[in-house]
PyMOL Python script that loads the backbone (N, CA, C, O; Angstrom):
from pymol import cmd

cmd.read_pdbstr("""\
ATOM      1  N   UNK A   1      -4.398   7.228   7.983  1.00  0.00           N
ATOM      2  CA  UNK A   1      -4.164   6.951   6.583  1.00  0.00           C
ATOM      3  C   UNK A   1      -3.021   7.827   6.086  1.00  0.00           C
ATOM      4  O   UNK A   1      -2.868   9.043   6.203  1.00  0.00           O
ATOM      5  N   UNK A   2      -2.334   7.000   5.562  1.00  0.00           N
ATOM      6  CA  UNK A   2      -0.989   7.945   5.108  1.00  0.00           C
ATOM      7  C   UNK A   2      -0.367   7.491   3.389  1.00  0.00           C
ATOM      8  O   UNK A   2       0.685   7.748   2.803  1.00  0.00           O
ATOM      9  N   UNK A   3      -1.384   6.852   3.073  1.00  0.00           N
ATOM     10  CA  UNK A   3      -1.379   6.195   1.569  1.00  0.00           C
ATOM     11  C   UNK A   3      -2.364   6.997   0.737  1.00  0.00           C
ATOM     12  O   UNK A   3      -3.580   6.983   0.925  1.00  0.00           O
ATOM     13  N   UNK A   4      -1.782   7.646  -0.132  1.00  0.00           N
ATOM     14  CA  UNK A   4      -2.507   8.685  -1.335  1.00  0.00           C
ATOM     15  C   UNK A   4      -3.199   7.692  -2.292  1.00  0.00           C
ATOM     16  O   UNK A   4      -3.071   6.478  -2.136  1.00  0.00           O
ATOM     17  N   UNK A   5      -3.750   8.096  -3.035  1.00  0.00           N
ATOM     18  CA  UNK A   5      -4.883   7.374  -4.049  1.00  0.00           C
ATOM     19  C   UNK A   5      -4.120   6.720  -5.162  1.00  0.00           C
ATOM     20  O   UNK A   5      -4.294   5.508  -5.291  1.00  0.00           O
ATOM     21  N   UNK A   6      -3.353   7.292  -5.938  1.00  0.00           N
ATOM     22  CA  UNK A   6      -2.377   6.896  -6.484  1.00  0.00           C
ATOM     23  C   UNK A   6      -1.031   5.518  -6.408  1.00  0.00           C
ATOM     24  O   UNK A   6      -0.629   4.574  -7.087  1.00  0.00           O
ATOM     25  N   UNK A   7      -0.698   6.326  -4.879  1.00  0.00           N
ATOM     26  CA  UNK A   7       0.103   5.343  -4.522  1.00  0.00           C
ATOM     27  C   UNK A   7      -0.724   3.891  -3.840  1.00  0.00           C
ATOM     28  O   UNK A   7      -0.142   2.809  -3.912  1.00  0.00           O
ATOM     29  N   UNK A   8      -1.759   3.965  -3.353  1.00  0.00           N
ATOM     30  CA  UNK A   8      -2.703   2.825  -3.434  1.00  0.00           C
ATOM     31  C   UNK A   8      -3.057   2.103  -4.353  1.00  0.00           C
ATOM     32  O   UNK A   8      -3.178   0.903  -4.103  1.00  0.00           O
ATOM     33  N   UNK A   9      -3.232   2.409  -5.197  1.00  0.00           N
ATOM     34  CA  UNK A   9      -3.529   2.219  -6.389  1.00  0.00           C
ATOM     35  C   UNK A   9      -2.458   1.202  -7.254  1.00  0.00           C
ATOM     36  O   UNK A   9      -2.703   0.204  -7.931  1.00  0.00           O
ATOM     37  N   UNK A  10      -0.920   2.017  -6.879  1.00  0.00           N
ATOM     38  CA  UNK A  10       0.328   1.097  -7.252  1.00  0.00           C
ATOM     39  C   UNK A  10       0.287   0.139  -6.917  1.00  0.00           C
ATOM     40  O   UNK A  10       0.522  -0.879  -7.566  1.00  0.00           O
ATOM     41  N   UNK A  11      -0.239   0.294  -5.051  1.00  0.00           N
ATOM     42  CA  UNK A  11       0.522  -1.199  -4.105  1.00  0.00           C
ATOM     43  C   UNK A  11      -0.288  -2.032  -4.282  1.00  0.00           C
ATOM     44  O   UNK A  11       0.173  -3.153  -4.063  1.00  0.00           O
ATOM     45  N   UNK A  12      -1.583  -2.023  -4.664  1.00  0.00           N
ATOM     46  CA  UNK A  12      -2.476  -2.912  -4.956  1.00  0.00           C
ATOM     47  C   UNK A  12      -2.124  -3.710  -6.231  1.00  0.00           C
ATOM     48  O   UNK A  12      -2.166  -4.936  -6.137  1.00  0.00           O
ATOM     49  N   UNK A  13      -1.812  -3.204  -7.304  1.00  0.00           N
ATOM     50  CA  UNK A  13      -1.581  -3.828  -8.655  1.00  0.00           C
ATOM     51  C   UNK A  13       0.335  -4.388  -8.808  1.00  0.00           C
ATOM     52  O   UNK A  13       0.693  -5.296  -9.559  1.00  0.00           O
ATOM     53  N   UNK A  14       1.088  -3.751  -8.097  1.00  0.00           N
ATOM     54  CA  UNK A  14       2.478  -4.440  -7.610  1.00  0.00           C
ATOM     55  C   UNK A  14       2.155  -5.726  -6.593  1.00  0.00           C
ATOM     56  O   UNK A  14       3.004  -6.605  -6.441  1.00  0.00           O
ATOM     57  N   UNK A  15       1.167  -5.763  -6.068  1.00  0.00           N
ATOM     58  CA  UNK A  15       0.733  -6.582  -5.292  1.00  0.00           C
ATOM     59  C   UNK A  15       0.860  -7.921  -5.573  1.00  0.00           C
ATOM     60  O   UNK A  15       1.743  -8.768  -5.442  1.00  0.00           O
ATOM     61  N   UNK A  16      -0.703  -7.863  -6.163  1.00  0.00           N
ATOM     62  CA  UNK A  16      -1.815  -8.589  -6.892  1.00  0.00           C
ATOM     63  C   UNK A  16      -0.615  -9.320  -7.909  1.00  0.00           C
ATOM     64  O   UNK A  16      -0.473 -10.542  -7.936  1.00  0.00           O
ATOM     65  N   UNK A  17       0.290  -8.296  -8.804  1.00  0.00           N
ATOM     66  CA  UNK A  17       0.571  -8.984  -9.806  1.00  0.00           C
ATOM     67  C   UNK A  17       2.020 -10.245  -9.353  1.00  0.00           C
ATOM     68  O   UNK A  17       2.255 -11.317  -9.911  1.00  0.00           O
ATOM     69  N   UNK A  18       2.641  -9.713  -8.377  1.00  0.00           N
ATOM     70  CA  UNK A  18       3.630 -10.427  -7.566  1.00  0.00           C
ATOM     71  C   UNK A  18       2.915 -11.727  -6.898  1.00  0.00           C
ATOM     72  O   UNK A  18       3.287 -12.899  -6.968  1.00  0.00           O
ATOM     73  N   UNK A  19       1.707 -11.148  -6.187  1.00  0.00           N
ATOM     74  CA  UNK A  19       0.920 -12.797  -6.050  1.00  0.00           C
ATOM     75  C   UNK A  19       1.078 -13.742  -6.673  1.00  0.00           C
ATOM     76  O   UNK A  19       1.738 -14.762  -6.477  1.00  0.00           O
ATOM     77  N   UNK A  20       0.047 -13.198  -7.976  1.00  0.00           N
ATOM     78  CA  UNK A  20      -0.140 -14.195  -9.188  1.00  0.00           C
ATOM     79  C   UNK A  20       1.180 -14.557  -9.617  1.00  0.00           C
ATOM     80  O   UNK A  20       1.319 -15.780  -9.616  1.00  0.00           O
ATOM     81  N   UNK A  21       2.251 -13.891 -10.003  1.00  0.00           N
ATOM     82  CA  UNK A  21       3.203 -14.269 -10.719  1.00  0.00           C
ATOM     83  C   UNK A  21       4.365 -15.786  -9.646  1.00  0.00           C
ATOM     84  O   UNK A  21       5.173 -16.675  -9.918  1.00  0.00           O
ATOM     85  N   UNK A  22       3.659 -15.174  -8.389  1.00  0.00           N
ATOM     86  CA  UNK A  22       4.164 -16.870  -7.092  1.00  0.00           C
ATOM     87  C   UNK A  22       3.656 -17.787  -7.538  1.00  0.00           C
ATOM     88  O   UNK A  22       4.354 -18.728  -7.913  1.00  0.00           O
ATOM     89  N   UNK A  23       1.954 -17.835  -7.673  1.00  0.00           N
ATOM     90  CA  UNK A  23       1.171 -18.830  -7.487  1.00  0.00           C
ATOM     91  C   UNK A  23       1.153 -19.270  -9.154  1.00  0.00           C
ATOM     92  O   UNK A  23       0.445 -20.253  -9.372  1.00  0.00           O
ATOM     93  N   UNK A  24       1.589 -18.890  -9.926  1.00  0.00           N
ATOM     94  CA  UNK A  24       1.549 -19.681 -10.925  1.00  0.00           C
ATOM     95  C   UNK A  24       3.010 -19.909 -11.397  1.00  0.00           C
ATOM     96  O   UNK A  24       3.337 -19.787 -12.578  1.00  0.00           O
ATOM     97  N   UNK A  25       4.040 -20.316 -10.203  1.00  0.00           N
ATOM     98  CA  UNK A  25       5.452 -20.608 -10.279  1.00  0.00           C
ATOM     99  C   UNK A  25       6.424 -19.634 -11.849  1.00  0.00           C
ATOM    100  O   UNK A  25       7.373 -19.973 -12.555  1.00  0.00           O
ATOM    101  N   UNK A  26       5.877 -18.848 -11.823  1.00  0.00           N
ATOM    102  CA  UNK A  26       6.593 -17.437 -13.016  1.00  0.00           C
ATOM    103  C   UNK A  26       7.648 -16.636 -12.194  1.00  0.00           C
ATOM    104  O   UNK A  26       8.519 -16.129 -12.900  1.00  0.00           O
ATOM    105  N   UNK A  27       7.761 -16.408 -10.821  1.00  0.00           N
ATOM    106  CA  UNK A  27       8.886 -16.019 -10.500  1.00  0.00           C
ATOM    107  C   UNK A  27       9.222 -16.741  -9.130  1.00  0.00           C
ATOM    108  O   UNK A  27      10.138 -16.279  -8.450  1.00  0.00           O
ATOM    109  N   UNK A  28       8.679 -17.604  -8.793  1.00  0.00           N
ATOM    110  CA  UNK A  28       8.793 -18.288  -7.605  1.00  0.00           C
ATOM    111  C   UNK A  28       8.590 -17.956  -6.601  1.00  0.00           C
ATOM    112  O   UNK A  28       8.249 -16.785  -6.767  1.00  0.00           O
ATOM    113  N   UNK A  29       8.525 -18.284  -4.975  1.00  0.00           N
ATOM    114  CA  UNK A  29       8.142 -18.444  -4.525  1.00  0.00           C
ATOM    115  C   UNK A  29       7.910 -16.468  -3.564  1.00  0.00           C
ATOM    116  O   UNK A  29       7.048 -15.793  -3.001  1.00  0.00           O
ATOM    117  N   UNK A  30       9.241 -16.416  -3.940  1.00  0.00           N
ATOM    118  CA  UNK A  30       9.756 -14.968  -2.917  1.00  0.00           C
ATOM    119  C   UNK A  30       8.680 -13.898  -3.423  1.00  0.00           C
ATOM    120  O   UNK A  30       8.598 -12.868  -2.754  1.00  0.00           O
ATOM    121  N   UNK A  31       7.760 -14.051  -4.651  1.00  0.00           N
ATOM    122  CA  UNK A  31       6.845 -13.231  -5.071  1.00  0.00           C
ATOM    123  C   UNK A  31       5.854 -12.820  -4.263  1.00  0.00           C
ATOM    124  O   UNK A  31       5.284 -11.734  -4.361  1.00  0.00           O
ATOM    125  N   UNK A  32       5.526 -14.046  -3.093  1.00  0.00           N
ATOM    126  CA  UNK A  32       4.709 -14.182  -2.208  1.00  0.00           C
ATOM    127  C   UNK A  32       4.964 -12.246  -0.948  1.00  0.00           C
ATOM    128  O   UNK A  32       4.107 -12.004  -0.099  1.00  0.00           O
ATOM    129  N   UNK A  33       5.791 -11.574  -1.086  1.00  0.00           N
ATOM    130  CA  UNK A  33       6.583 -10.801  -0.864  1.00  0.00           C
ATOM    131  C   UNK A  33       5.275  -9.668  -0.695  1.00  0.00           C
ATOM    132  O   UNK A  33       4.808  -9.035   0.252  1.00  0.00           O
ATOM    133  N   UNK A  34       4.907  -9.812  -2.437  1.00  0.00           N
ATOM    134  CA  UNK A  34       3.119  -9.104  -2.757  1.00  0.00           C
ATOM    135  C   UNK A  34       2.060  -8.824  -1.605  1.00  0.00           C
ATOM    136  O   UNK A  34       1.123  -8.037  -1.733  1.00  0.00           O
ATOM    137  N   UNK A  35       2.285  -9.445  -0.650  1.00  0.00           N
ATOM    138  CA  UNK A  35       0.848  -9.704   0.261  1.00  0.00           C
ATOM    139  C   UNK A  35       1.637  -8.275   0.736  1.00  0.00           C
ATOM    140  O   UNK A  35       0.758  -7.427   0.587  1.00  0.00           O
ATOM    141  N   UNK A  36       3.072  -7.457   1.321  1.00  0.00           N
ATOM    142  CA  UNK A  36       3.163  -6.375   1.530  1.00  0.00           C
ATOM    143  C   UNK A  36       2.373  -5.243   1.188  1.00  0.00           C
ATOM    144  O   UNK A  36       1.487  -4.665   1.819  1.00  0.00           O
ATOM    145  N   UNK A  37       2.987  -4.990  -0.208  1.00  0.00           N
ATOM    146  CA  UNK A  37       2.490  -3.906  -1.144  1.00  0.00           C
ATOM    147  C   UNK A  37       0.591  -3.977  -1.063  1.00  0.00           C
ATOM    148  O   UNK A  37       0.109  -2.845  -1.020  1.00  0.00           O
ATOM    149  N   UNK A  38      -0.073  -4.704  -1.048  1.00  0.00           N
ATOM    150  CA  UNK A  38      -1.268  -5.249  -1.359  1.00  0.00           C
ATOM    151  C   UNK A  38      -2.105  -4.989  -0.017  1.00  0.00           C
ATOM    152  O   UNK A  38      -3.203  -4.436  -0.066  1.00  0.00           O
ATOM    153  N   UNK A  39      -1.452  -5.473   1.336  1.00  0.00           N
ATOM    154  CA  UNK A  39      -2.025  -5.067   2.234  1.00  0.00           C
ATOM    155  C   UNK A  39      -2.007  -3.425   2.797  1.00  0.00           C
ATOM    156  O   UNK A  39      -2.878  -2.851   3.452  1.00  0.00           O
ATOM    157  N   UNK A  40      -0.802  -2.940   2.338  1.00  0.00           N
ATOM    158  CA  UNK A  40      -0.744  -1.504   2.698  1.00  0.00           C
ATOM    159  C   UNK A  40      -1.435  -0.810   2.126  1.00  0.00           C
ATOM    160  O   UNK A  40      -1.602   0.325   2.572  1.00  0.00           O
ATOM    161  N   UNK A  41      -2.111  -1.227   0.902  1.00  0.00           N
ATOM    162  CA  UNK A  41      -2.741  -0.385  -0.052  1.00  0.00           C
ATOM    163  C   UNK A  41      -4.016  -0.241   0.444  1.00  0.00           C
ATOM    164  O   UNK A  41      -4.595   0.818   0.687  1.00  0.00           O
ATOM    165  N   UNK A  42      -4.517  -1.625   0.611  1.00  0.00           N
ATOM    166  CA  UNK A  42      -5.718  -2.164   1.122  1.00  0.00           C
ATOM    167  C   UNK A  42      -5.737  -1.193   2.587  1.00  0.00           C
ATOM    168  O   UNK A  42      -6.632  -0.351   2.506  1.00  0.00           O
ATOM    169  N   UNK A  43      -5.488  -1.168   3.007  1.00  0.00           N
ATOM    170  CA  UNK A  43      -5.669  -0.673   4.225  1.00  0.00           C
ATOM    171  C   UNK A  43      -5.149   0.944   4.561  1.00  0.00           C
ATOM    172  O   UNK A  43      -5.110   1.496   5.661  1.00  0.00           O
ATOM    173  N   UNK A  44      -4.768   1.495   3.220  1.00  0.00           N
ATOM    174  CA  UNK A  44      -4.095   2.611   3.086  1.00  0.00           C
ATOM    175  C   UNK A  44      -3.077   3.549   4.265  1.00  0.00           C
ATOM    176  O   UNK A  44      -3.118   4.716   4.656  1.00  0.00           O
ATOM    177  N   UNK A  45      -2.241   2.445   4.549  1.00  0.00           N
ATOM    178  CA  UNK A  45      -1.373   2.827   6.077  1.00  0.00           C
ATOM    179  C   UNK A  45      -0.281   2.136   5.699  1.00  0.00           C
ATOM    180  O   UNK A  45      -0.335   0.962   5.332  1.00  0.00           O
ATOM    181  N   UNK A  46       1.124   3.045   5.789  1.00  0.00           N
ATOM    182  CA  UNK A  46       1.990   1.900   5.355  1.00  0.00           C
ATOM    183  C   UNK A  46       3.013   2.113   6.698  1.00  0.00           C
ATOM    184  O   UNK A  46       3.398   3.250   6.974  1.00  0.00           O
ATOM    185  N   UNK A  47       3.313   1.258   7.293  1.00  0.00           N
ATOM    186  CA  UNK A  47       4.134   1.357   8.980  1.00  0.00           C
ATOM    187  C   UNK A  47       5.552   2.497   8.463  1.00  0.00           C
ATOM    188  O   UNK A  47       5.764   3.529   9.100  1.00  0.00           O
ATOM    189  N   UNK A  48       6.417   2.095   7.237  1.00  0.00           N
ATOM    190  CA  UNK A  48       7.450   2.532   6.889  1.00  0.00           C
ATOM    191  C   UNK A  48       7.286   4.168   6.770  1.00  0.00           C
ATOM    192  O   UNK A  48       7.985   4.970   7.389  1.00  0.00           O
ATOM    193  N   UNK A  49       6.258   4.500   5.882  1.00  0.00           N
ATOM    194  CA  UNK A  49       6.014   6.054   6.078  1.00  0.00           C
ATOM    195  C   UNK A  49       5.789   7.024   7.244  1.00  0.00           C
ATOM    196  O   UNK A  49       5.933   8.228   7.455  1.00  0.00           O
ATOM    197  N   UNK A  50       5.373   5.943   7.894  1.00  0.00           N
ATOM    198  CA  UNK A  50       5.098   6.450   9.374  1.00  0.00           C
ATOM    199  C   UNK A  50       6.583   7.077  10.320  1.00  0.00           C
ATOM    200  O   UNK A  50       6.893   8.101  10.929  1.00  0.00           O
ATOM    201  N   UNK A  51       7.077   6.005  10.044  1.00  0.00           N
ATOM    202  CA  UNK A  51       8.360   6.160  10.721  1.00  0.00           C
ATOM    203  C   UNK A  51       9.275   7.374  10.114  1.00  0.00           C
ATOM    204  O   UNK A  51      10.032   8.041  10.819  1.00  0.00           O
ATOM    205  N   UNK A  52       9.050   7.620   8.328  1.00  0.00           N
ATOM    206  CA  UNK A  52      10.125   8.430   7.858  1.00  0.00           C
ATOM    207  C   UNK A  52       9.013   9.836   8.076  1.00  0.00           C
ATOM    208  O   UNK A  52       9.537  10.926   7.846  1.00  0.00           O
ATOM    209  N   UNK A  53       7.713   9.849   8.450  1.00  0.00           N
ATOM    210  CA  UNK A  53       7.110  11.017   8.086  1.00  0.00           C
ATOM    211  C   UNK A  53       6.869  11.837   6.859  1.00  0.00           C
ATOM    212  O   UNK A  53       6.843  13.039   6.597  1.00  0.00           O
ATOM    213  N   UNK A  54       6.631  10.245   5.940  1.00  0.00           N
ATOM    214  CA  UNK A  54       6.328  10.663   4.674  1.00  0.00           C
ATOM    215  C   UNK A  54       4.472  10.233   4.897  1.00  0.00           C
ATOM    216  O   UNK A  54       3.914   9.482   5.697  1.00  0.00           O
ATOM    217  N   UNK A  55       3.751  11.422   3.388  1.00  0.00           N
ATOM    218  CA  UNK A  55       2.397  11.263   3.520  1.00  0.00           C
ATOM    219  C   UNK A  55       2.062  11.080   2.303  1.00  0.00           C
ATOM    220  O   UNK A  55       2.852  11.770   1.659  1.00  0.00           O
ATOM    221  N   UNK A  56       1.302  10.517   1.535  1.00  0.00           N
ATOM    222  CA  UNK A  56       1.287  10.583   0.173  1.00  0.00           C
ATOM    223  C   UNK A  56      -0.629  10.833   0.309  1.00  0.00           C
ATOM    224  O   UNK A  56      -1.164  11.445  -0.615  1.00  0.00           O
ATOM    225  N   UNK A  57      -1.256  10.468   1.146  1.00  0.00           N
ATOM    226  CA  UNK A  57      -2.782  11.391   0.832  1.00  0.00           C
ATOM    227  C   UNK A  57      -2.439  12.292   1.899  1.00  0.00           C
ATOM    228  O   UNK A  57      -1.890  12.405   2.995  1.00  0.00           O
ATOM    229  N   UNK A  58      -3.375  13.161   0.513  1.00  0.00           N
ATOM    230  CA  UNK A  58      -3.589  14.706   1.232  1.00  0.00           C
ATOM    231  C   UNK A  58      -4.609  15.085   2.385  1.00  0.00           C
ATOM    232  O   UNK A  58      -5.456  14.327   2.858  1.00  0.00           O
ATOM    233  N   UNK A  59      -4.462  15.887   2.607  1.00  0.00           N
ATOM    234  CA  UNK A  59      -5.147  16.123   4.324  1.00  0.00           C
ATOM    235  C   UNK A  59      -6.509  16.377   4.295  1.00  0.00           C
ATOM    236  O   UNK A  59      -6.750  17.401   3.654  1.00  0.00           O
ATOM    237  N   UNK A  60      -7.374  15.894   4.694  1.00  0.00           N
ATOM    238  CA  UNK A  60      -8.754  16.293   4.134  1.00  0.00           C
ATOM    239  C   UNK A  60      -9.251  17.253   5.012  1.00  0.00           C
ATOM    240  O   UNK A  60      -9.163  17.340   6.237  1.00  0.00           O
ATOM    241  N   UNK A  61      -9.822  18.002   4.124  1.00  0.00           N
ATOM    242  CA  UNK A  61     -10.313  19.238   4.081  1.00  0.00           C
ATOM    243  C   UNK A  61     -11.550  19.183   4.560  1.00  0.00           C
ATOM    244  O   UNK A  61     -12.227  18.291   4.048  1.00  0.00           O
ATOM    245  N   UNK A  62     -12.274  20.069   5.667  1.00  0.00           N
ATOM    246  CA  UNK A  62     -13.805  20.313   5.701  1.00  0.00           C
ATOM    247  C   UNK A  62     -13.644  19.357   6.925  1.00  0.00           C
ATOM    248  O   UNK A  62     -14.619  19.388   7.675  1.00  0.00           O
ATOM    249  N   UNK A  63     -12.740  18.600   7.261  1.00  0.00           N
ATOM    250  CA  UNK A  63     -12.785  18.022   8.534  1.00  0.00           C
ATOM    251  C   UNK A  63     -12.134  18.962  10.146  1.00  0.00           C
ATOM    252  O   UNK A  63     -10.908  19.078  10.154  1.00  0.00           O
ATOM    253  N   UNK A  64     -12.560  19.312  10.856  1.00  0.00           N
ATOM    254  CA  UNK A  64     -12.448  20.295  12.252  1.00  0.00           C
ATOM    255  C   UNK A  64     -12.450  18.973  12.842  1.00  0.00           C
ATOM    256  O   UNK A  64     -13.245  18.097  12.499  1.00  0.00           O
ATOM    257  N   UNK A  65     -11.366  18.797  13.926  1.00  0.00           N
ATOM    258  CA  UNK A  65     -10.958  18.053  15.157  1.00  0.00           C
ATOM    259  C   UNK A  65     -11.379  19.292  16.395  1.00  0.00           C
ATOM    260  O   UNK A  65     -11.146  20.493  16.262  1.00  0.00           O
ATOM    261  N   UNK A  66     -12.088  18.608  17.671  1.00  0.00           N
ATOM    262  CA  UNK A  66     -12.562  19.434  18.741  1.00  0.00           C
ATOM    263  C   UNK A  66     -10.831  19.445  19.422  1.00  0.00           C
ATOM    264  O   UNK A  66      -9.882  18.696  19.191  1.00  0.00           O
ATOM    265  N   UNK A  67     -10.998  20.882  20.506  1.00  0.00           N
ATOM    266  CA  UNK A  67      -9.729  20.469  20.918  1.00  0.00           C
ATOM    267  C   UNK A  67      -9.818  20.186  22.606  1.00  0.00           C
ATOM    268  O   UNK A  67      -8.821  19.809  23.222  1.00  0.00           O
TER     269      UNK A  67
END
""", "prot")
cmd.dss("prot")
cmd.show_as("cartoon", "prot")
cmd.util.cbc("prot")
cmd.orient("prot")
């Protein structure tokens, strides 16, 4: 997970609203674009951050990995 609460929070509602705004022909079709933003959120992993080594949630705490 590399999607903060916040920024989840964005991609879900940039999403959602780019959906709707396809499916009810308000900005046409390229809105469809939404299922991006919407799935990254949803799934709080975005491939692009990965690559630049950006993190937007914070590291959770109280969790120990064995080594």
């Amino acid at each position: 997970m590399n999607v903060g609460q916040l920024d989840r929070i964005i991609r879900i509602v940039i999403g959602l609203f780019l959906i709707i705004a396809a499916a009810t022909d308000y900005i046409g079709v390229w809105g469809y674009i939404g299922i991006i933003p919407l799935l990254t959120g949803l799934l709080r992993w975005c491939p692009i951050y990965t690559l630049l080594g950006i993190q937007t949630c914070p590291v959770h705490e109280g969790i120990k990995y064995k080594k």
